[in-house]
C-alpha positions as a Python dict, from the first residue, in 0.01 Angstrom:
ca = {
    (1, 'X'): (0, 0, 0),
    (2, 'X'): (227, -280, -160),
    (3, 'X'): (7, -511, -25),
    (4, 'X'): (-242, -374, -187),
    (5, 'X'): (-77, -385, -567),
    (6, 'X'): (28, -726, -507),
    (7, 'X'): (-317, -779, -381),
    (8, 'X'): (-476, -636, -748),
    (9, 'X'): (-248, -751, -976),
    (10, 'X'): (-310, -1091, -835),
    (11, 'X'): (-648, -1056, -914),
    (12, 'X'): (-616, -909, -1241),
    (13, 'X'): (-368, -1223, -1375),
    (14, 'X'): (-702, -1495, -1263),
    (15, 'X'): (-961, -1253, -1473),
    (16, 'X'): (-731, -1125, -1745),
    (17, 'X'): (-808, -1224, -2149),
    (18, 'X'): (-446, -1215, -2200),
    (19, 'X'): (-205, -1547, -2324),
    (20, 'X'): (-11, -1648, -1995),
    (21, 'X'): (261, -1720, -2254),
    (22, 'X'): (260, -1460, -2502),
    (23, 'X'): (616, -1618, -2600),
    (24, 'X'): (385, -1890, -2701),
    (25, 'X'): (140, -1670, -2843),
    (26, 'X'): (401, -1496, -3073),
    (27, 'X'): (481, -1802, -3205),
    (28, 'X'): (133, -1916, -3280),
    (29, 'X'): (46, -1577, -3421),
    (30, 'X'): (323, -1579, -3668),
    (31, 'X'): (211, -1915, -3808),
    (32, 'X'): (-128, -1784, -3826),
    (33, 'X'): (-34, -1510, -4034),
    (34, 'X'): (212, -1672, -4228),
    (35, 'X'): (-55, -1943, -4335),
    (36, 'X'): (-314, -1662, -4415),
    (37, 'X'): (-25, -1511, -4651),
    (38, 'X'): (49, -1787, -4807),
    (39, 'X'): (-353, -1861, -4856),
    (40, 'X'): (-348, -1525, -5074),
    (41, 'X'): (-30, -1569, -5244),
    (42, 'X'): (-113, -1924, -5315),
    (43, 'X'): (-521, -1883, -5368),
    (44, 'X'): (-502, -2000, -5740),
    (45, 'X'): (-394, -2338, -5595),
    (46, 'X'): (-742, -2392, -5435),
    (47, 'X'): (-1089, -2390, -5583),
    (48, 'X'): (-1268, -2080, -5614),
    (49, 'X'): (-1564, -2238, -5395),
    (50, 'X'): (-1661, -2586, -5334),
    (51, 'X'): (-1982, -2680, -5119),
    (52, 'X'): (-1978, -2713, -4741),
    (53, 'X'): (-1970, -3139, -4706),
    (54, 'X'): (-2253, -3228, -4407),
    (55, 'X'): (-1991, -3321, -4212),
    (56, 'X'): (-1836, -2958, -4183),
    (57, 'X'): (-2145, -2820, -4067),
    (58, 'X'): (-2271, -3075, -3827),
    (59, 'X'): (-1862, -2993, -3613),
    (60, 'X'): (-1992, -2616, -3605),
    (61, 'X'): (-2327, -2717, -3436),
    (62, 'X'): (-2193, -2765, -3102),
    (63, 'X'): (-2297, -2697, -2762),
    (64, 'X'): (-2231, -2375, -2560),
    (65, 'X'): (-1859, -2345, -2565),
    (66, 'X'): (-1859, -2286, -2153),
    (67, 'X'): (-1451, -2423, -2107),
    (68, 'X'): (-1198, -2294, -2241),
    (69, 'X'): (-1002, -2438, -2556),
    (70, 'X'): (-669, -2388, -2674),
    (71, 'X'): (-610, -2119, -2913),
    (72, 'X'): (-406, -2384, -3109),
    (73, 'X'): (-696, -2586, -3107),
    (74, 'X'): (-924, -2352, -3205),
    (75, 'X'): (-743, -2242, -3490),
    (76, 'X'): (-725, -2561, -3626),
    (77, 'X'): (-1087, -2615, -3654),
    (78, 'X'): (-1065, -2264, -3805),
    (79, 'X'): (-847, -2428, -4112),
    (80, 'X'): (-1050, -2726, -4164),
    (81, 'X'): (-1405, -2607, -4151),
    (82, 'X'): (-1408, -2284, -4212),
    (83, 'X'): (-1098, -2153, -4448),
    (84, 'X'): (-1150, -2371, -4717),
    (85, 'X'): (-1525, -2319, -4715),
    (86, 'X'): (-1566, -1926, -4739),
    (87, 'X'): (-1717, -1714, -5002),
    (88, 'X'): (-1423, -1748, -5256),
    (89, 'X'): (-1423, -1392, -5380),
    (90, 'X'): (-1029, -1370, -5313),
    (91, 'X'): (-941, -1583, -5588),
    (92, 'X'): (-969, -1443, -5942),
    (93, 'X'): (-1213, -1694, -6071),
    (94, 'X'): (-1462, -1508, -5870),
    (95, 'X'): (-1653, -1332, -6087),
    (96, 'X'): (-2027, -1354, -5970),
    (97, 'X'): (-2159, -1103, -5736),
    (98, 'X'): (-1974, -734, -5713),
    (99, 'X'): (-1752, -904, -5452),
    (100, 'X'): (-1387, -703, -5454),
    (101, 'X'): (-1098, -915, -5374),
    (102, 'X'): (-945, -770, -5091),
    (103, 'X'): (-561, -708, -5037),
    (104, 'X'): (-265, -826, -4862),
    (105, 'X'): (-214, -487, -4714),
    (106, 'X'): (-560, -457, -4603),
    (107, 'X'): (-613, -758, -4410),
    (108, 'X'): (-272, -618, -4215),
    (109, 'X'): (-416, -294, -4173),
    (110, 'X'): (-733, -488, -4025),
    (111, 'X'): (-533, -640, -3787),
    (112, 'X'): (-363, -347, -3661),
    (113, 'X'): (-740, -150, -3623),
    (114, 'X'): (-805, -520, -3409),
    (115, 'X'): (-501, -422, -3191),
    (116, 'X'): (-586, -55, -3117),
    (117, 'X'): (-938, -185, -3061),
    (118, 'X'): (-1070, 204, -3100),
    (119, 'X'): (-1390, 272, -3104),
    (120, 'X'): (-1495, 558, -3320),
    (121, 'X'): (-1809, 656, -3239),
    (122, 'X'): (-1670, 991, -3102),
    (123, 'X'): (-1440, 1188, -2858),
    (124, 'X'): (-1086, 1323, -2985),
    (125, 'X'): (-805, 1063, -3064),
    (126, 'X'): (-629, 979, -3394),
    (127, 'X'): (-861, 714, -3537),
    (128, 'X'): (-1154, 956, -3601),
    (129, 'X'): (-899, 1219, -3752),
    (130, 'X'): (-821, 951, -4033),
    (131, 'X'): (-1164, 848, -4119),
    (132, 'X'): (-1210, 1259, -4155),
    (133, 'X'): (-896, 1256, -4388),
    (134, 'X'): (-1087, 1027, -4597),
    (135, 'X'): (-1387, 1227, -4566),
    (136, 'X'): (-1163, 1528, -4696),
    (137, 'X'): (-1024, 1329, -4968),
    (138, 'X'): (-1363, 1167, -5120),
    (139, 'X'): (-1491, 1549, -5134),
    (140, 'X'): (-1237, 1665, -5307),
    (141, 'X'): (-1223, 1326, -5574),
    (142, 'X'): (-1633, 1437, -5619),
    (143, 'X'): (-1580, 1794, -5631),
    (144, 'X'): (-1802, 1838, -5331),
    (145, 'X'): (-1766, 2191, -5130),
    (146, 'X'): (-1607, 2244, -4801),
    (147, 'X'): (-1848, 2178, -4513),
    (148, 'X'): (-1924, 1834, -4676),
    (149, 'X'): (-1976, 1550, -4432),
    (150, 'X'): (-1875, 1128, -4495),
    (151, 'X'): (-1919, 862, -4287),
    (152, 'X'): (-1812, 464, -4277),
    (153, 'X'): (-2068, 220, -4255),
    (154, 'X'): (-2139, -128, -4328),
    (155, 'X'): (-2233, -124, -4681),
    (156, 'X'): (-2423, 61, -4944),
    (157, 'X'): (-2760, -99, -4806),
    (158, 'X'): (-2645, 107, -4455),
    (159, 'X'): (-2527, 413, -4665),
    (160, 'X'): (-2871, 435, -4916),
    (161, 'X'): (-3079, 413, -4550),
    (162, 'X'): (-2945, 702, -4435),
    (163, 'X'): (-2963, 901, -4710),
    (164, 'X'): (-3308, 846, -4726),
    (165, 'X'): (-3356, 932, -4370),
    (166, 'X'): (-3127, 1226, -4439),
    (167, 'X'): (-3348, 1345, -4708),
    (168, 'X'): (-3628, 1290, -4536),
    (169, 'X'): (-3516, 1513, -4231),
    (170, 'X'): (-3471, 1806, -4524),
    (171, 'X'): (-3824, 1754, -4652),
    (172, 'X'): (-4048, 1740, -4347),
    (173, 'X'): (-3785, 1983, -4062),
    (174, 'X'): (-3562, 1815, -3777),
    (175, 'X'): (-3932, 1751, -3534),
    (176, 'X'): (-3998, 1493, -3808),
    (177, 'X'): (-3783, 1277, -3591),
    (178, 'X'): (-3985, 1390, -3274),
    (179, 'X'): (-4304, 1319, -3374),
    (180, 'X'): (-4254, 1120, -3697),
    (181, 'X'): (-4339, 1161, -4037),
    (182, 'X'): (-4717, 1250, -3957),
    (183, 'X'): (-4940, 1343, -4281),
    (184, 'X'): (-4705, 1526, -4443),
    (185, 'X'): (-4467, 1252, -4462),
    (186, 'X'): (-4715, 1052, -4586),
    (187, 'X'): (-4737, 1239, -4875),
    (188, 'X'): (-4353, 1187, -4952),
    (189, 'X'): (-4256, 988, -5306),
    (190, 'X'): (-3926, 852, -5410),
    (191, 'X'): (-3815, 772, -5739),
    (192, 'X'): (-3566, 510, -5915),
    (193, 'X'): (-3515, 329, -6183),
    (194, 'X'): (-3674, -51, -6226),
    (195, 'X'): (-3288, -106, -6223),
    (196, 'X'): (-3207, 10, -5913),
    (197, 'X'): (-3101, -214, -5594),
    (198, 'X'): (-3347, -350, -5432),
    (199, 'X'): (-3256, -182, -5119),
    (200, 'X'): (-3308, 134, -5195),
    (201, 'X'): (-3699, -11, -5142),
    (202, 'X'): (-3594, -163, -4857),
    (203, 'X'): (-3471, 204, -4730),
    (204, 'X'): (-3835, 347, -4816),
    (205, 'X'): (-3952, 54, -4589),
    (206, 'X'): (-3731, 116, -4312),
    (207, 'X'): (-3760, 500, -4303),
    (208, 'X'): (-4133, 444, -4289),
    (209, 'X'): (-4248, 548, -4600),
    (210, 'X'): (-4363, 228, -4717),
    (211, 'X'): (-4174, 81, -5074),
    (212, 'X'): (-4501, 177, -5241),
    (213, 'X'): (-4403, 564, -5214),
    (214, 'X'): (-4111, 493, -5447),
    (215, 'X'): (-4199, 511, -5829),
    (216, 'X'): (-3984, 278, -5979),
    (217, 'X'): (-3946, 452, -6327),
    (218, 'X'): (-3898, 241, -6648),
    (219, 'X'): (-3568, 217, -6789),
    (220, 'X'): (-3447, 294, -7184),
    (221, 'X'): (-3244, 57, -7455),
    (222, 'X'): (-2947, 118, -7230),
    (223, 'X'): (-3086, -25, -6893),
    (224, 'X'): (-3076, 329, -6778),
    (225, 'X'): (-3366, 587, -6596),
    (226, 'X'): (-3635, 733, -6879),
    (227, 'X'): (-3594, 1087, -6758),
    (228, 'X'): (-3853, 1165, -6937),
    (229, 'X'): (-4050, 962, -6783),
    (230, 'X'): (-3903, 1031, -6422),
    (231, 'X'): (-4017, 1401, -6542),
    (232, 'X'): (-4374, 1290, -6643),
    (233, 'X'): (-4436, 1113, -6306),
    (234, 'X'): (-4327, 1373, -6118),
    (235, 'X'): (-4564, 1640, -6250),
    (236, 'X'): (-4826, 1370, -6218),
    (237, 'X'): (-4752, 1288, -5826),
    (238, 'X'): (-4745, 1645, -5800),
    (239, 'X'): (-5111, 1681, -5946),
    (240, 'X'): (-5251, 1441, -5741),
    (241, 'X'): (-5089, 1656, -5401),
    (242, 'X'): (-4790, 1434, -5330),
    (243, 'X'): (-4485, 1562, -5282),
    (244, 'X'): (-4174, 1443, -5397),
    (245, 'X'): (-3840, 1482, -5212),
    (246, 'X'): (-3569, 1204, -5370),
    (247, 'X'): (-3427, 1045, -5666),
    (248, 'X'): (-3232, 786, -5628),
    (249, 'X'): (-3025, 766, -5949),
    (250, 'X'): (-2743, 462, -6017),
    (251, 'X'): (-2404, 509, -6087),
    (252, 'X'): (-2388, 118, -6185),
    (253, 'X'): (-2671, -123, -6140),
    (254, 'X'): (-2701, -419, -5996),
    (255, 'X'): (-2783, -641, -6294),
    (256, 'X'): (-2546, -501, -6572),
    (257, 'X'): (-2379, -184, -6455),
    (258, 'X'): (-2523, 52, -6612),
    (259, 'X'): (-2492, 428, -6511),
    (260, 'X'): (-2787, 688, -6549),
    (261, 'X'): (-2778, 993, -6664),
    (262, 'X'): (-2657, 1198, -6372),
    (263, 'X'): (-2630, 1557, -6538),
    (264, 'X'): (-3009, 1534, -6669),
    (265, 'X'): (-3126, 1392, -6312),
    (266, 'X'): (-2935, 1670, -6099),
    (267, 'X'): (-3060, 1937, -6335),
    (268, 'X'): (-3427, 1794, -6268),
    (269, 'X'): (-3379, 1738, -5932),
    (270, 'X'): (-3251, 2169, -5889),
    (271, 'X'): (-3575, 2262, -6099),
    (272, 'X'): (-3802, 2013, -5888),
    (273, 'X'): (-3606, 2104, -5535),
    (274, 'X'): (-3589, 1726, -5497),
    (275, 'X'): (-3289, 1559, -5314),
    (276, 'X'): (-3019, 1381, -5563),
    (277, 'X'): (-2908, 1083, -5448),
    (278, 'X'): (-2645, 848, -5593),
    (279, 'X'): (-2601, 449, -5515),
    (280, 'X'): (-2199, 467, -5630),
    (281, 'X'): (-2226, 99, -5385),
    (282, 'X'): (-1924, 3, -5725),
    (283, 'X'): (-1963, 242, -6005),
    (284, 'X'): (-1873, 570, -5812),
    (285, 'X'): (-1490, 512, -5785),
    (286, 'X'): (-1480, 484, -6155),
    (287, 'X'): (-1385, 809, -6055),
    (288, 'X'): (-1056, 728, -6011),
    (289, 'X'): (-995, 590, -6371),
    (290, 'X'): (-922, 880, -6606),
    (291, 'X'): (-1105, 659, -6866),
    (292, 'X'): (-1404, 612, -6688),
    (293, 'X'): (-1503, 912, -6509),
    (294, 'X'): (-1662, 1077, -6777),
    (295, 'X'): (-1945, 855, -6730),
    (296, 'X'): (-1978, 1005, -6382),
    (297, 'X'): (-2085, 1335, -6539),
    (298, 'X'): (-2283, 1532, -6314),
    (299, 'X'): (-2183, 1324, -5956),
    (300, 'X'): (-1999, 1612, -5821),
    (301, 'X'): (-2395, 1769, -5824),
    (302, 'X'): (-2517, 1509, -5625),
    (303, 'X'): (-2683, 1602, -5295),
    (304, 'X'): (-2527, 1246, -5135),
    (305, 'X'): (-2334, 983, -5263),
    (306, 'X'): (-2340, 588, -5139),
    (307, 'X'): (-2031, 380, -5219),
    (308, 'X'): (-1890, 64, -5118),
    (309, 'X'): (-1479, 81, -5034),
    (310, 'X'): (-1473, -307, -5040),
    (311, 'X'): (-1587, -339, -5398),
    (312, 'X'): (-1383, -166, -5642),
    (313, 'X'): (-1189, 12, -5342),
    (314, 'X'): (-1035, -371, -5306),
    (315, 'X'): (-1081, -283, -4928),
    (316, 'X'): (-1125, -574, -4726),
    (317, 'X'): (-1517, -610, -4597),
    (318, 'X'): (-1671, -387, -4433),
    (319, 'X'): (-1616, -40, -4578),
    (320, 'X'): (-1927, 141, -4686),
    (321, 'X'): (-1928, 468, -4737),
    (322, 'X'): (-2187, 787, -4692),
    (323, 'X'): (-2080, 1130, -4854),
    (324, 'X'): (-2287, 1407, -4798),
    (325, 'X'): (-2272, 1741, -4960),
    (326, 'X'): (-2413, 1954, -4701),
    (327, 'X'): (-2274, 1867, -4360),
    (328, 'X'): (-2553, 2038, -4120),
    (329, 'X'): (-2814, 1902, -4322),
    (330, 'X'): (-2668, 1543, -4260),
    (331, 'X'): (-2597, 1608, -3874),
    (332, 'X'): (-2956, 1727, -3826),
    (333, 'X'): (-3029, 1412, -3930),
    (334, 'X'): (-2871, 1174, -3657),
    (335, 'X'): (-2719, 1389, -3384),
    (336, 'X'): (-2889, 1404, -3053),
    (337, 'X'): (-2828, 1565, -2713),
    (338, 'X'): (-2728, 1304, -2465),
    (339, 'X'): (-2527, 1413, -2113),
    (340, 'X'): (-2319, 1104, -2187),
    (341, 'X'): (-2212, 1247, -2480),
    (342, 'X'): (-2140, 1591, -2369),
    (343, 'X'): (-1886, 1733, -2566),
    (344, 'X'): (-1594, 1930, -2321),
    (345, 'X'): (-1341, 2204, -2404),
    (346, 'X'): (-1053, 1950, -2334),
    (347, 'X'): (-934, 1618, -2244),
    (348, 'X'): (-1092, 1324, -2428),
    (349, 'X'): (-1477, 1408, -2462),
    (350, 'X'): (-1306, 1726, -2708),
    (351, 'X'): (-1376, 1800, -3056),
    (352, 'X'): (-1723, 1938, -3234),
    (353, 'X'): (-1860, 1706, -3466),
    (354, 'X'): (-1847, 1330, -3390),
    (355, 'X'): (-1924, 1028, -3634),
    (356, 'X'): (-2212, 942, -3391),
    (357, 'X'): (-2356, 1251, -3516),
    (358, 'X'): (-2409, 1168, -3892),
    (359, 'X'): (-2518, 811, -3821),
    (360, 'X'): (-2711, 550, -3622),
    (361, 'X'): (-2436, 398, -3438),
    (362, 'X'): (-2253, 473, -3137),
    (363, 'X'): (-2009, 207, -3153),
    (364, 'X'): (-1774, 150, -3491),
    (365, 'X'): (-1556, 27, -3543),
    (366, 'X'): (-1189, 121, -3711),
    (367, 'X'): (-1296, 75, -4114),
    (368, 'X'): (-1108, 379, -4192),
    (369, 'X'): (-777, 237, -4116),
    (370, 'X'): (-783, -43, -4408),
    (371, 'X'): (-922, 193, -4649),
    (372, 'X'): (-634, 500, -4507),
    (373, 'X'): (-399, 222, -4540),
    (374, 'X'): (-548, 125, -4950),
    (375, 'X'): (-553, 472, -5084),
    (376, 'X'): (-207, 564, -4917),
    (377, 'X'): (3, 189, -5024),
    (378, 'X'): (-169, 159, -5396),
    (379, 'X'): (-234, 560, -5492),
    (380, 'X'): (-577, 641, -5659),
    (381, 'X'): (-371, 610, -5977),
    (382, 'X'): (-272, 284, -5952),
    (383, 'X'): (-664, 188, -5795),
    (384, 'X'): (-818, 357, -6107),
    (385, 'X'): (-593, 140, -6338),
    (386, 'X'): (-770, -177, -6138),
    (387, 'X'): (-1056, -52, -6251),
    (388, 'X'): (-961, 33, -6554),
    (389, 'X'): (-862, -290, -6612),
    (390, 'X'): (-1181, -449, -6521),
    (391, 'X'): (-1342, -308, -6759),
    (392, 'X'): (-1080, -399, -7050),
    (393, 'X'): (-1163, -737, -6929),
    (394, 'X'): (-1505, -677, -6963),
    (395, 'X'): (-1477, -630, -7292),
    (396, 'X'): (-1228, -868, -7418),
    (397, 'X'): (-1544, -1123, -7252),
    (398, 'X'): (-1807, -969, -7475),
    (399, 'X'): (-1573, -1007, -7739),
    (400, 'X'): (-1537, -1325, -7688),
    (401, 'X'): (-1926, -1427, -7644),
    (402, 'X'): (-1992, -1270, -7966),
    (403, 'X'): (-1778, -1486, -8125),
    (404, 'X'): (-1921, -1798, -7996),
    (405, 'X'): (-2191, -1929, -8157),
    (406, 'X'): (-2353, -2126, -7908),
    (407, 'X'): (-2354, -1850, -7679),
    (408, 'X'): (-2571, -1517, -7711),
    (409, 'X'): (-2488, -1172, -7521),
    (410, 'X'): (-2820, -1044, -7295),
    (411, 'X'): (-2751, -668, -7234),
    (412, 'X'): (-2493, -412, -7304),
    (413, 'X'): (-2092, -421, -7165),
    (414, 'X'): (-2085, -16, -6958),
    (415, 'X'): (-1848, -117, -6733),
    (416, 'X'): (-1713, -430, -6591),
    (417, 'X'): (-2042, -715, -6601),
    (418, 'X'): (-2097, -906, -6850),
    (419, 'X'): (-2440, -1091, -6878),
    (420, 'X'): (-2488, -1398, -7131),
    (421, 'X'): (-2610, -1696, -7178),
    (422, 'X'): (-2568, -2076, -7358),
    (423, 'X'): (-2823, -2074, -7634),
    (424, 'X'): (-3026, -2334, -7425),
    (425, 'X'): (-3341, -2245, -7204),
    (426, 'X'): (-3347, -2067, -6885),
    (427, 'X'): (-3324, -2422, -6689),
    (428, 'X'): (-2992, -2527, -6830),
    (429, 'X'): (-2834, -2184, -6799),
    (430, 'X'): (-2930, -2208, -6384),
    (431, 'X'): (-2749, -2541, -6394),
    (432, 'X'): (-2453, -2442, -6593),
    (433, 'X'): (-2365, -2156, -6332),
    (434, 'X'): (-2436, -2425, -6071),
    (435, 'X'): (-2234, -2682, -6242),
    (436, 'X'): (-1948, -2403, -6279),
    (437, 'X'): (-1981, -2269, -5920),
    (438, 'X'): (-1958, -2653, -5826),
    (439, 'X'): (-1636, -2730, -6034),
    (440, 'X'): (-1425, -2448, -5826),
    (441, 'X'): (-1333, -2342, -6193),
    (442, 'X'): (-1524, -1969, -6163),
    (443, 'X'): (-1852, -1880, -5975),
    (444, 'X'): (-2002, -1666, -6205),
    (445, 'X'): (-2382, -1529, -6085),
    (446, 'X'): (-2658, -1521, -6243),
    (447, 'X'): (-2986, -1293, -6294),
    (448, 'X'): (-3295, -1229, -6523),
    (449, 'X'): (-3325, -982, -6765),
    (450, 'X'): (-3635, -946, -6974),
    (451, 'X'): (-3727, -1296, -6813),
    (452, 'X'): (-3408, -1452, -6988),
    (453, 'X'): (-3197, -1669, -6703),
    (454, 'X'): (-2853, -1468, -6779),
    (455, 'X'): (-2527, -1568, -6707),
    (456, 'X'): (-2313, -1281, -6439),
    (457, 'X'): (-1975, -1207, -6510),
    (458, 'X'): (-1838, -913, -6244),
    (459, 'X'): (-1551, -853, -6311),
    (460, 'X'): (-1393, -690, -6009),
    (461, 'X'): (-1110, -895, -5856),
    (462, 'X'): (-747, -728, -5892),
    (463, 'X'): (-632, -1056, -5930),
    (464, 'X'): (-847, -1164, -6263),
    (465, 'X'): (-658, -1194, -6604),
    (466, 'X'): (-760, -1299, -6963),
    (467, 'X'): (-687, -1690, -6858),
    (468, 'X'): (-937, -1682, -6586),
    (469, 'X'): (-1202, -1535, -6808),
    (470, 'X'): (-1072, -1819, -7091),
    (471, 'X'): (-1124, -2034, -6822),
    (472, 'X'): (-1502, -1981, -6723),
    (473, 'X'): (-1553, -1954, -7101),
    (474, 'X'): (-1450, -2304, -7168),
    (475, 'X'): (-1661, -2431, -6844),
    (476, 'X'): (-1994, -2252, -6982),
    (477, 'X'): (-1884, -2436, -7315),
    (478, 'X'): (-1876, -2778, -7145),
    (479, 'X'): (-2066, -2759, -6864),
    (480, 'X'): (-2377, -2624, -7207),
    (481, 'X'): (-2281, -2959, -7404),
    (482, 'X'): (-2321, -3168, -7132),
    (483, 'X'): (-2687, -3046, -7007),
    (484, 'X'): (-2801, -3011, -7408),
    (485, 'X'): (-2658, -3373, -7474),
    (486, 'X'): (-2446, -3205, -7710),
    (487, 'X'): (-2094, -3431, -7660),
    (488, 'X'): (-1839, -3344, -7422),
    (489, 'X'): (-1567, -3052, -7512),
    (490, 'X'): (-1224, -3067, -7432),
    (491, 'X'): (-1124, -2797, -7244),
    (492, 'X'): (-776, -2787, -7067),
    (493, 'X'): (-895, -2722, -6681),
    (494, 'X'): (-709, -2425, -6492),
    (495, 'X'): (-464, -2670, -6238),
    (496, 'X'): (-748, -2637, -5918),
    (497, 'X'): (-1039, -2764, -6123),
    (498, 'X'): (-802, -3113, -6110),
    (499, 'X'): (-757, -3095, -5728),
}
């Protein structure tokens, strides 16, 4: 029998993953997450982007790794080519796309979710019971009743699918997913705002529908849903024998953050026995800012709720989230007998409801953890001041662009985007964001709005303060003059701009 042990673990040290050294390892694992730390802590040091030289890419296009390289080695190619090079939306001169920052104590919490290496598609062990504590704790912050279901996912994109798909499992009885959507389902319209992101018609296209069955519904002064006019092409879809069976309304859009009105939609959607939906992907934890959630007015009616973690949450990507007000209604949706997923009395295959039954996949992984660890380090108090603070700076930016004349304000400040321009033609404004992302001053984004080239401003970075917004100010300034032959303007560069 000894033999035999000596025999196996023999074999298992030639096929094992782990370091031979792991004294070695330590070592190299502490530097690693030293230099990471110090990358945050120091990330105002650095550009906030700069573009990938040719040089960079061509060392990532190589063959088939098929030997093995030391970890050492590896890492370093990980510092040269592919630290410096990333998205940038840690530092605070990000400000383009709804990017959140990410935290310290998130990226640890990642790495101890790496180490457990759980997967959480289902049986009973701790890691499911804190993404359910979240669950519990998003209900209550939306005022949703008990028997509510949430679920991680990816993203918003991930989180609008499903409620599609969750809605259309209401409207057309659980055999819709047996035999598909059939000619009742053609018949099924969605409606949203021309506002709304676009993947909300990517969801239609997924779920089968077709983006044609969604009635994109013109938008008032305020970049927000016409309910009126969601009401008017309702009765006339209804008329003409479709049937409708979702609004998808937008607690924040894409382009400028603006929230519709979600009281007037829910009470349509209860008189019309239409499903409410919410894309929250950034706006719906305004929630947690006393100052804010007002806007929200009429969420907590909402049939399902979208949300992105990772955004305002400053959760470290990936941390969608799905919240669904009636919990059968969203299992029927996804779950699906299986013998390998036979649930049993006891032992590990316990427990009633698993995450694989209120979503696609069967393997997750541990997103909770970095969002259990957020909420519980930081408070909701202290997260809603974040936001809160966004906004302010928000504001003190529109403040600012009105009192510049060469630069003109495109659309309303609701929350915490800010879209302008340099009184120059749509060409120049695309270079000056170009020009800016270029600089590693601030990558700001940019969009259209009434076919005006607008400069993005989205303000969601903990880490942002009234210097960094000075900062991209005086780079649209200069970066304007230079591509209207205007003269140069002396601006005193933040210290990375230099580097």
């Amino acid at each position: 029998m000894n033999e035999i042990v000596r025999d196996a673990q023999a074999a298992v040290t030639g096929t094992s993953l782990d370091p031979q050294d792991w004294t070695e390892f330590r070592a190299l694992a502490h530097r690693m997450l030293d230099e990471t730390i110090d990358g945050i802590a120091n990330v105002r040091a650095r550009p906030v982007w700069q573009p990938i030289p040719d040089e960079v890419r061509a060392a990532l296009r190589a063959e088939v790794p098929r030997n093995a390289t030391d970890l050492a080695e590896v890492y370093r190619q990980f510092s040269e080519h592919v630290a410096p090079y990333a998205t940038g939306n840690v530092h605070p001169g990000f400000m383009g796309w709804v990017h959140g920052g990410g935290t310290a104590v998130g990226m640890l919490a990642e790495m101890l979710a790496a180490g457990l290496n759980a997967n959480l598609g289902g049986r009973d062990h701790m890691p499911i019971e804190v993404e359910r504590q979240i669950v519990d704790w998003m209900r209550r912050l939306f005022a949703f009743p008990q028997g509510a279901s949430g679920i991680f996912v990816t993203g918003t994109s991930m989180a609008n699918l499903m409620a599609v798909l969750v809605a259309r499992t209401d409207a057309l009885g659980a055999l819709a997913r047996q035999h598909g959507i059939g000619n009742d389902g053609a018949l099924l319209t969605a409606y949203a705002s021309k506002a709304a992101h676009g993947c909300i018609s990517r969801a239609m296209d997924i779920a089968g529908f077709g983006t044609d069955a969604l009635r994109k519904i013109n938008v008032d002064a305020d970049h927000r849903i016409d309910v009126a006019a969601l009401r008017a092409q309702i009765a006339t879809d209804r008329e003409v024998g479709f049937k409708p069976f979702l609004v998808a309304a937008s607690a924040g859009t894409v382009d400028i953050g603006a929230i519709d009105d979600l009281r007037a939609i829910a009470d349509l959607c209860r008189e019309e026995g239409i499903w409410f939906h919410v894309d929250g992907a950034f706006g719906a934890l305004a929630i947690l800012s006393p100052e804010l959630t007002p806007l929200l007015d009429g969420i907590e009616l909402a049939d399902s709720i979208a949300l992105d973690f990772h955004k305002w949450g400053q959760v470290p990507y990936d941390a969608g989230f799905l919240l669904v007000r009636d919990g059968e209604r969203h299992r029927q949706a996804f779950a699906q007998p299986a013998a390998y997923l036979q649930r049993e009395a006891r032992g590990l295959a316990a427990g009633a409801v698993w995450p694989c039954d209120l979503g696609p996949d069967l393997s997750r992984g541990f997103r909770a953890l970095k969002t259990w660890f957020t909420l519980k380090t930081f408070g909701t108090d202290r997260l809603g001041q974040v936001i809160t603070r966004s906004c302010a700076l928000a504001k003190y930016l529109e403040a600012r662009v009105l009192a510049e004349p060469r630069l003109e304000l495109l659309a309303p400040v609701n929350l915490n985007i800010v879209c302008f321009r340099y009184r120059a033609d749509n060409a120049v404004n695309r270079e000056i964001v170009a020009d800016i992302q270029e600089s590693g001053i601030a990558t700001p984004s940019g969009t259209t709005l009434d076919g005006r080239f607008a400069i993005r401003a989205a303000i969601v970075n903990h880490r942002t303060g009234e210097t960094d917004i000075d900062a991209l100010l005086a780079a649209v300034l200069e970066f304007g003059a230079r591509r209207t032959d205007g003269g140069l303007i002396e601006i005193e560069a933040p210290p990375l701009a230099a580097q």
